[in-house]
N, C-alpha and C positions, 0 to 999 in steps of 0.2 A: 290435547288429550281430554275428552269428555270426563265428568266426575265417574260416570259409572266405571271405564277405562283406570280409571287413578284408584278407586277403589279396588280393583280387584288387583290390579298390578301390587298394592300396599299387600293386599292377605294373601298374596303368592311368594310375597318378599318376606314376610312375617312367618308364612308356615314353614322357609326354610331356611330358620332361627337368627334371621336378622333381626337386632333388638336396635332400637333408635336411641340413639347420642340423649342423653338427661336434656343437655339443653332444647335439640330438638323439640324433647316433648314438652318444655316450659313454655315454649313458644308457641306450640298446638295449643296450648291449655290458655292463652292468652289468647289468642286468637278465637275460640272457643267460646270465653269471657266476653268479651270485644261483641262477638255477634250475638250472644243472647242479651247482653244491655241492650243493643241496637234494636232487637224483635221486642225486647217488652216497652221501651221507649214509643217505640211506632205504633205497638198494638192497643197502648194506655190514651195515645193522643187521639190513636182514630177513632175510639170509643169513647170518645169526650168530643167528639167532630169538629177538633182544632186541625189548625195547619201548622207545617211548620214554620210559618210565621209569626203566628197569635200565641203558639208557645214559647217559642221566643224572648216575645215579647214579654209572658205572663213570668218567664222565669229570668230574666233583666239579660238577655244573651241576644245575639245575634242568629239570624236562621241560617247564614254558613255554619255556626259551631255548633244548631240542634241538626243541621244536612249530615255534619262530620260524627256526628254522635248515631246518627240512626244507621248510615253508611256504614259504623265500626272504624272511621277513622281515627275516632279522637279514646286517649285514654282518660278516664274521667277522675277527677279528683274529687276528695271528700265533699269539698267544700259545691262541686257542681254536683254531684249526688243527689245531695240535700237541694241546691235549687230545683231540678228536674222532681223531684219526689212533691216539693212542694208547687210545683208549677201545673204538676201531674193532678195534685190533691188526692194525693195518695202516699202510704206508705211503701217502703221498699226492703224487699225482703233479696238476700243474697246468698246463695248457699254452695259453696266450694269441695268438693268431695277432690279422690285422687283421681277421677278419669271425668266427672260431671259437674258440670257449672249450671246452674239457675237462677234465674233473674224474674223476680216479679212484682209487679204494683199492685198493693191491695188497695181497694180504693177505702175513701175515708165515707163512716155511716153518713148519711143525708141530716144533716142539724134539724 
């Protein structure tokens, strides 16, 4: 089923008052999470014209765990955060609302 197909099948299901299981929705919301790390990870590196290799490398990881990280495979812990922010050379801003996740790297002024 094509996204547009899944889409509309959801807001046919929803307007007649199907409401989704809590857990369900923790898992959308992670999922959610998951791929806006992965887009602002991607879109900090391309604008610095690393690979993912040289990020990698600049953030002491392997370019499987930054592929897993842009992909949205991997869940990232504090401690890889802070490597990738500083690898980035940038700050990392995170904002969690009840339906909206946002991910961004501000980059740091030029010394």
């Amino acid at each position: 089923m094509n996204q547009a197909r899944w889409k509309l099948t959801r807001e046919k299901t929803a307007a007649q008052g199907y409401v989704e299981p809590p857990e369900v929705r923790a898992e959308r919301a992670e999922i959610r999470l998951a791929m806006a790390f992965a887009k602002a990870v991607y879109e900090r590196r391309k604008a610095l014209g690393l690979s993912q290799a040289q990020l990698a490398e600049r953030a002491g990881l392997s370019q499987a765990k930054v592929s897993r990280v842009e992909g949205a495979d991997a869940v990232p812990t504090l401690p890889l955060l802070r490597r990738l922010a500083h690898a980035l050379d940038a700050g990392l801003n995170i904002a969690l609302d009840e339906d909206r996740e946002e991910v961004t790297f501000i980059a740091h002024p030029a010394a």
